[in-house]
C-alpha positions as CSV (number, residue, x, y, z in Angstrom):
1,X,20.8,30.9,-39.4
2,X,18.3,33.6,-40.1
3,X,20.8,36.3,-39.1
4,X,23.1,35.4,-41.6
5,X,20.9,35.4,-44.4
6,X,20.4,38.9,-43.4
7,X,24.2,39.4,-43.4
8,X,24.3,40.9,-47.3
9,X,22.1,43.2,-46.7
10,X,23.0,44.5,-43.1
11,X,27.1,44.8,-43.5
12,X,26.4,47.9,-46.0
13,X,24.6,49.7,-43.7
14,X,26.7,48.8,-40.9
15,X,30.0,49.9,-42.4
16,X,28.7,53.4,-43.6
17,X,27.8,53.7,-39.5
18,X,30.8,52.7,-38.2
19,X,32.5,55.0,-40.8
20,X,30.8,57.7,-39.2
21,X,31.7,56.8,-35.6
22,X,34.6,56.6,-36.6
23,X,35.2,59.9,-37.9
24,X,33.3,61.4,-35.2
25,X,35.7,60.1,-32.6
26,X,38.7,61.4,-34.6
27,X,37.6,64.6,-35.6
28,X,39.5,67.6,-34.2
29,X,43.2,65.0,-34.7
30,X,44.8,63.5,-36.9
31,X,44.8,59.5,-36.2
32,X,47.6,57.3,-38.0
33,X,45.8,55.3,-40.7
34,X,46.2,52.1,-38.7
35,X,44.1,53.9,-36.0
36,X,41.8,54.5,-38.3
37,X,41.4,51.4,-39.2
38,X,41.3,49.9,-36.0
39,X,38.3,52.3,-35.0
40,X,36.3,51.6,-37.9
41,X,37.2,47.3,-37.5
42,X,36.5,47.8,-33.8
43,X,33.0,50.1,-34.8
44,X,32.0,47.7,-37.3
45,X,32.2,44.4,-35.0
46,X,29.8,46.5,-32.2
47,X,27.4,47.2,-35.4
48,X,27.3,43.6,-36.5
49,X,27.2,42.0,-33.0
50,X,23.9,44.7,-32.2
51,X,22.7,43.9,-35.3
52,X,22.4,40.1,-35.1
53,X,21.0,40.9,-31.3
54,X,18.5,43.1,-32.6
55,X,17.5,40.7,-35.6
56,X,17.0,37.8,-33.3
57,X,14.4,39.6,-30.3
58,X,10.9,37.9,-30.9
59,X,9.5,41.3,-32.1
60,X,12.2,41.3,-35.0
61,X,11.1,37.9,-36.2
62,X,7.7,37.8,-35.1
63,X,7.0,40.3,-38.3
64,X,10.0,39.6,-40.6
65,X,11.3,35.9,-40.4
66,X,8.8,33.6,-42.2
67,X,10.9,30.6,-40.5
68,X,9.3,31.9,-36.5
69,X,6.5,32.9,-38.0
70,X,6.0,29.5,-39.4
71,X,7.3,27.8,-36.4
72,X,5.0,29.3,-34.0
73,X,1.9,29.1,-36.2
74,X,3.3,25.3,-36.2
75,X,3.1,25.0,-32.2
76,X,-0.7,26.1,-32.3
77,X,-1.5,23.7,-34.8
78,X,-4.9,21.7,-33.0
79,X,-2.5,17.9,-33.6
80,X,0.5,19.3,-32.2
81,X,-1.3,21.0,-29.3
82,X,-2.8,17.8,-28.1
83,X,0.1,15.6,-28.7
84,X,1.9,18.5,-26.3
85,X,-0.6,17.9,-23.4
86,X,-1.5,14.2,-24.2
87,X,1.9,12.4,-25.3
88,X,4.8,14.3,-24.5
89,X,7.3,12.3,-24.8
90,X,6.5,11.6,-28.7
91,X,6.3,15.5,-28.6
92,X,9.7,16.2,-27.7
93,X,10.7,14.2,-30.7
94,X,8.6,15.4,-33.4
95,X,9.3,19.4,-31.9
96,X,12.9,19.2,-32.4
97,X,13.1,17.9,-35.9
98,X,11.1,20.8,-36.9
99,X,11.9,23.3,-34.8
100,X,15.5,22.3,-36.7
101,X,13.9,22.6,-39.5
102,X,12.8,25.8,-39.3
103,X,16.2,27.5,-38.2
104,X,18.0,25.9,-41.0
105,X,15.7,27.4,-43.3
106,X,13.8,24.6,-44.4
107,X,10.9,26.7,-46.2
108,X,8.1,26.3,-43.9
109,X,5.4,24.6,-46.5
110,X,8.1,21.3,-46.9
111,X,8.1,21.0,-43.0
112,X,4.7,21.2,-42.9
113,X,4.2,18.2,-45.8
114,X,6.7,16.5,-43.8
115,X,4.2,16.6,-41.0
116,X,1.2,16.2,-42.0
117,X,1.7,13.5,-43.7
118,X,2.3,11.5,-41.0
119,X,-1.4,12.8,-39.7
120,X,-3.7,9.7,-41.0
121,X,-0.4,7.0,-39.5
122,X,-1.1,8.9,-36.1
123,X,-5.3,8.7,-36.1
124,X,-5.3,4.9,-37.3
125,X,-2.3,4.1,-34.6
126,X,-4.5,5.6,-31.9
127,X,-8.5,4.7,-33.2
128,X,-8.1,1.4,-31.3
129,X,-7.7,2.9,-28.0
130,X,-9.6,6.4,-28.5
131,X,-12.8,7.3,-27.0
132,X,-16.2,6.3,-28.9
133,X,-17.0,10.1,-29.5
134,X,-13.3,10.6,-31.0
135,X,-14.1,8.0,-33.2
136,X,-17.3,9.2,-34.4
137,X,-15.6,12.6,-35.1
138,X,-13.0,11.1,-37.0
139,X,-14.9,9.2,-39.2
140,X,-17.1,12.3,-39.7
141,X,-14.4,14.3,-40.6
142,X,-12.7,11.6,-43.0
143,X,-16.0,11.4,-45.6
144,X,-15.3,14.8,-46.3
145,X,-12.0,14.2,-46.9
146,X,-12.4,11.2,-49.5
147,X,-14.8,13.4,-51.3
148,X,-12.7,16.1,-52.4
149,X,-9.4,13.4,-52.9
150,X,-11.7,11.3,-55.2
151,X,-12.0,14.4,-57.9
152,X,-8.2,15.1,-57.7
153,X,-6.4,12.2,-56.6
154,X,-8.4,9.2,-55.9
155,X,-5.4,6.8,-55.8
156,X,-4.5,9.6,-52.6
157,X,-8.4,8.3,-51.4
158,X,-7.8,5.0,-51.1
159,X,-4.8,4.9,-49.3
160,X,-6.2,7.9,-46.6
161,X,-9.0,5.4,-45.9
162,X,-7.6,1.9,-45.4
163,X,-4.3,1.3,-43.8
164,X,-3.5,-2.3,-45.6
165,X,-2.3,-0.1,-48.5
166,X,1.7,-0.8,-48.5
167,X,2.7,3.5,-49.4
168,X,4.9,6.5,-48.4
169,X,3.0,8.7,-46.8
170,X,1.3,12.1,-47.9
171,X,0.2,15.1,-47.4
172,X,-3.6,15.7,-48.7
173,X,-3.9,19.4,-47.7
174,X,-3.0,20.9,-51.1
175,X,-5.8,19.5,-52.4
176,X,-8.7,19.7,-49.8
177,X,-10.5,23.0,-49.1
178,X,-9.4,25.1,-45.8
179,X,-12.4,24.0,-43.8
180,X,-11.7,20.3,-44.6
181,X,-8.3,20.1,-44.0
182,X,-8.8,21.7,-40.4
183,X,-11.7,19.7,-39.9
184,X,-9.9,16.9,-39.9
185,X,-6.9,18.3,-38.5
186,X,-8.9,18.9,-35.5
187,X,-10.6,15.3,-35.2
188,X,-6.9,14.0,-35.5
189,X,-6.0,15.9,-32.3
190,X,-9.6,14.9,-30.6
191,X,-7.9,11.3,-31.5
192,X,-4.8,12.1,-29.8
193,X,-7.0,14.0,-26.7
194,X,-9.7,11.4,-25.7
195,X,-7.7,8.4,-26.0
196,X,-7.1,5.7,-23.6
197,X,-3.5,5.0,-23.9
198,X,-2.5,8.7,-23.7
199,X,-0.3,10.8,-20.7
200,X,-3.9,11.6,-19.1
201,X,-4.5,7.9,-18.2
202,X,-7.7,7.0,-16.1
203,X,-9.5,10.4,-16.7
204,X,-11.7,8.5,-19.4
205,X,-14.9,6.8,-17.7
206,X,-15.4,3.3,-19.3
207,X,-17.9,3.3,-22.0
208,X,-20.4,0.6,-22.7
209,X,-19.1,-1.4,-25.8
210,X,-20.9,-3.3,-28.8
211,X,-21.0,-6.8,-28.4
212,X,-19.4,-8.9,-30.8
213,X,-22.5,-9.7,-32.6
214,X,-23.6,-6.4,-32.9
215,X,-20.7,-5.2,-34.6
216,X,-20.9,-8.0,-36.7
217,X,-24.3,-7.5,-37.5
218,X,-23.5,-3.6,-38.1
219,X,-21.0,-4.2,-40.2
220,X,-23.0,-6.7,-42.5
221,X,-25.5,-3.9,-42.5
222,X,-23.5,-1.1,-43.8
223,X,-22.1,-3.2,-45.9
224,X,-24.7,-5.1,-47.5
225,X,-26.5,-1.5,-47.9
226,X,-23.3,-0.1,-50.0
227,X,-23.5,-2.9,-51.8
228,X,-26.6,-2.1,-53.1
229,X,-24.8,0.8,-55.5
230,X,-21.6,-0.5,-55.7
231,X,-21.9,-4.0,-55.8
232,X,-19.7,-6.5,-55.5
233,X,-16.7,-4.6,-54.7
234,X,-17.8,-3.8,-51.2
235,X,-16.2,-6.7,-50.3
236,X,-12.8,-6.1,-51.3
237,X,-13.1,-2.6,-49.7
238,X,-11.3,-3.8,-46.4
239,X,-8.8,-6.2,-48.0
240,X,-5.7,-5.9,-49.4
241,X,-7.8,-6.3,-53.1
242,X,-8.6,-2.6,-52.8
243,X,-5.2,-1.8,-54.4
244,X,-6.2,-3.5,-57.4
245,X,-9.4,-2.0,-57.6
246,X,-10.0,1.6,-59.8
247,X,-9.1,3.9,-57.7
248,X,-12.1,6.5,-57.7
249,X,-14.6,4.0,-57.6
250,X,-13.3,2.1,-54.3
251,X,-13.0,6.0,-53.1
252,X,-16.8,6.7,-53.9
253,X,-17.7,2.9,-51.8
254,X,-15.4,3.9,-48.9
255,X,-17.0,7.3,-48.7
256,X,-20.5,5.7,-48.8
257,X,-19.4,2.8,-46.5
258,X,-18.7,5.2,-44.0
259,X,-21.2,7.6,-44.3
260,X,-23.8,4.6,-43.8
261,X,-22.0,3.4,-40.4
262,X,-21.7,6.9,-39.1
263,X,-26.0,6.8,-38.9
264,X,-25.6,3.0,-37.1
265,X,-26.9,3.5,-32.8
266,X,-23.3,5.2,-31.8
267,X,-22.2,2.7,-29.7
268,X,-22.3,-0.1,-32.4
269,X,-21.1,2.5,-35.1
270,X,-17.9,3.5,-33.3
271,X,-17.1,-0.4,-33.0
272,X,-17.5,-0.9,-36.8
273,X,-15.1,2.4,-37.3
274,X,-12.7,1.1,-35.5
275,X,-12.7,-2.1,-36.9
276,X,-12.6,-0.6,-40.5
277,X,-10.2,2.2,-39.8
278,X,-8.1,1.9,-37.2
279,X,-4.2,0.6,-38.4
């Protein structure tokens, strides 16, 4: 597809060539037009077949096609990298529709919405099963997250933090800083990596659990604590009443709710993550 884009552009350049080939093989005689114009038809087709040969080497696009450029920057991404190693199979599937994408000349920042947004679906599907440390880093990652959505688009908070909220999906990116978005990018993938029911199955050593009293008692805790600034609506935080609730001030008590877990013993604070976050 790229190669035809091009075409405008290229068919000039390859014409005035094969004009010159062609009178370079029929100087010195005097070739009946329709020889002529064979030469230069026959000429012009070598020109245009090099051309799109040339155009499509990984050097060529490497430095002039935004599409490859976009795809391969797209491969490296930390979420796609571990899904690579860690899921393959689910992969395969998300690879192809963009790598699609990309040579139809979908402009790369659309396929890259159309991913991302999928990113929070993918880190609640997995918290269930994912290491405690995964977790942790998740959740650590988030706060920031809700911060900088609750200026902008606190409506866009809520429904990153709690998966009860009935939505399409989005993409925050556009309106976190760099660091932030990668941040959590990168927990995402951690997500994906140190999780139980990935490809790499058994290489995870069992990890000592809260008890189902501690993570009620956690969770009272952090709750009852939040509570103390934002009162009553703590307790709609991980029900489906947080859609009826103003948007940036359920953002500011999910931030604060999970802020005040993450400094719970680890153990005890990865159970009450999960239990909050996961979908």
């Amino acid at each position: 597809m790229w190669w035809f884009t091009l075409f405008p552009f290229l068919v000039g350049p390859c014409a005035a060539l094969a004009g010159v080939f062609t009178w370079m093989l029929t100087s010195g005689r005097k070739p009946e037009d329709g020889e002529l114009v064979k030469d230069f038809l026959v000429a012009l087709t070598m020109l245009l077949m090099a051309s799109f040969a040339i155009t499509r080497t990984d050097w060529v696009r490497s430095r002039f096609d935004e599409g490859y450029q976009a795809r391969a920057a797209y491969l490296q991404m930390p979420v796609h990298v571990a899904l690579k190693e860690h899921r393959p199979d689910e992969w395969k599937q998300m690879e192809l529709v963009a790598v699609q994408a990309f040579d139809e000349m979908v402009p790369p920042k659309v396929v890259l919405a159309q991913t991302r947004m999928h990113y929070p679906g993918l880190a609640r599907r997995l918290l269930g099963t994912a290491q405690g440390g995964a977790v942790l880093a998740y959740a650590e990652a988030l706060v920031p997250v809700l911060d900088q959505l609750r200026t902008s688009a606190p409506a866009q908070c809520v429904r990153m933090a709690w998966p009860q909220i009935a939505a399409d999906p989005f993409d925050p990116s556009p309106r976190l800083s760099a660091a932030v978005n990668l941040a959590y990018e990168q927990a995402v993938a951690r997500v994906v990596a140190e999780n139980t029911a990935s490809a790499v199955k058994g290489a995870w050593k069992a990890e000592a659990s809260a008890s189902l009293q501690e993570l009620q008692a956690g969770l009272e805790q952090v709750r009852a604590e939040t509570a103390e600034k934002h009162g009553d609506a703590v307790a709609q935080l991980h029900t489906l009443a947080v859609a009826e609730m103003e948007p940036a001030a359920a953002c500011a008590a999910t931030s604060e709710l999970i802020a005040r877990t993450l400094k719970l013993e680890p153990r005890v604070a990865g159970a009450v993550l999960k239990q909050l976050l996961k979908g």
